[in-house]
N, C-alpha and C positions, 0 to 999 in steps of 0.2 A: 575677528575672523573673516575671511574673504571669501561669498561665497561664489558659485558659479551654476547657472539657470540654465543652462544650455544642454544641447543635448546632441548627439550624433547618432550616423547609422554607419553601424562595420557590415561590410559585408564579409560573406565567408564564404568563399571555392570549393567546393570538392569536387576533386575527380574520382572513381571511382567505378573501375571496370568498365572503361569508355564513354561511361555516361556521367556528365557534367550538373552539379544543383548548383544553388545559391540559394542563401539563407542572410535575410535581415536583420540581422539584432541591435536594438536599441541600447546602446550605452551613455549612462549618464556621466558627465564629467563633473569631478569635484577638487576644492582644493586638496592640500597631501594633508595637511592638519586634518580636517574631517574624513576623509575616506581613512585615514587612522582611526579616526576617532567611530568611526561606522564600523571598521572591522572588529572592534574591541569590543563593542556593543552585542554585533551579533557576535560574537565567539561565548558572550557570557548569558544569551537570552538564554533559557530552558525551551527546550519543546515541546509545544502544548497538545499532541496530539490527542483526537478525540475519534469515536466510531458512532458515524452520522448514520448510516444503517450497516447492518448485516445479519446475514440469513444462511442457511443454508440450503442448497438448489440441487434440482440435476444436470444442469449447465447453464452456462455465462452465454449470452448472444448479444452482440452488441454494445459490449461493458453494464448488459443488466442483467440479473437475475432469472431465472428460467425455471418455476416450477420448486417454490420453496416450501419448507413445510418443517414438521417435529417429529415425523414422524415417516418413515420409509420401508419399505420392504426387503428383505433380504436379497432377490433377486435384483433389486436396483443397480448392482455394478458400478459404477461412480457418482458421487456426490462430492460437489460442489463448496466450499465454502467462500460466500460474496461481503468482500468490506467497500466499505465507503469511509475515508478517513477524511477527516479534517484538521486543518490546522498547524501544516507543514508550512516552514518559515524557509526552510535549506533541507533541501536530499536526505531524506532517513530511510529507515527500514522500520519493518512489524515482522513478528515473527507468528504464521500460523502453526499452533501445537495440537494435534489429532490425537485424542484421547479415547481410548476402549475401555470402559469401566475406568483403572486407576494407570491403567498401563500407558505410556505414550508410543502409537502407532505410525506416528511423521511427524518433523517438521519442516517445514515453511520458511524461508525467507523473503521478503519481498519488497520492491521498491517503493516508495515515496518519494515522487518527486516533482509536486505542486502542493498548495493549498486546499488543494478535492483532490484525491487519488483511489477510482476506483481499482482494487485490485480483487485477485482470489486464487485460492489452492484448489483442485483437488484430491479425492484418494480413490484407491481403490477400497471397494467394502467386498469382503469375499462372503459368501452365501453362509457360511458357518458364524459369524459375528454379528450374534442378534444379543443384543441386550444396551445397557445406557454408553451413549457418546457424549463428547462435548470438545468445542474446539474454543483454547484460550487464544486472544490477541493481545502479545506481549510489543512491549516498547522496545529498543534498540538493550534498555539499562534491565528489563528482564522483568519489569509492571507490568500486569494484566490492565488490559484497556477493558476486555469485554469477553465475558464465557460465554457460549453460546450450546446450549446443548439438544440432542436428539437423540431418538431414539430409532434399531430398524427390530422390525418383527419378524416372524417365519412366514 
């Protein structure tokens, strides 16, 4: 098998609404036997995604957490739910599911698209919805990664 060590940079144009970027991307060159043989590889890994923290907040600043807790007020108005995922090999998604007692109140789709990806949903909490929450993080195939639950009071 013949390999090849080398490496290039493409560059990439966009124009867009008069204003011009460029963008460096590293691509590796390989022979066509192995970049077969790479694409078949990952097409059959599994994806290991895992939930490195998450919390539930009253907002996100700065891709971090803001004011988490188990416990909230009815008057809170929106809350937060904050993942940290790891373990993304190729582009997936998580799905947040907002639970009221047994009932589901949202859901969430959201990207993954690195090896750390923080992300987060909110909802609206209306002043009448005091009693047990909990927000599942399912996989793309519909696994729970992580329940996370709370509660808001009067």
């Amino acid at each position: 098998m013949k390999r090849f060590h080398c490496c290039r940079i493409v560059i990439i144009a966009v124009i867009t609404s008069g204003l011009f970027s460029i963008t460096a991307v590293e691509a590796q060159e390989r022979s066509p036997s192995e970049s077969k043989e790479s694409a078949s590889v990952q097409a059959q890994a599994p994806v290991s995604l895992k939930v490195a923290f998450a919390t539930i907040c009253r907002d996100v600043v700065n891709r971090e957490a803001v004011d988490s807790g188990t416990s909230f007020q009815a008057s809170v108005g929106k809350l937060c739910c904050f993942t940290d995922i790891i373990g993304a090999q190729t582009y997936t998604e998580i799905t947040h599911v907002w639970y009221y007692g047994d009932t589901v109140r949202a859901r969430v789709t959201l990207e993954v698209n690195s090896p750390r990806w923080r992300t987060y949903s909110s909802k609206l909490i209306l002043p009448h919805e005091i009693g047990e929450w909990h927000v599942e993080v399912l996989v793309p195939e519909g696994n729970r990664l992580m329940l996370i639950p709370f509660a808001i009071s009067p």
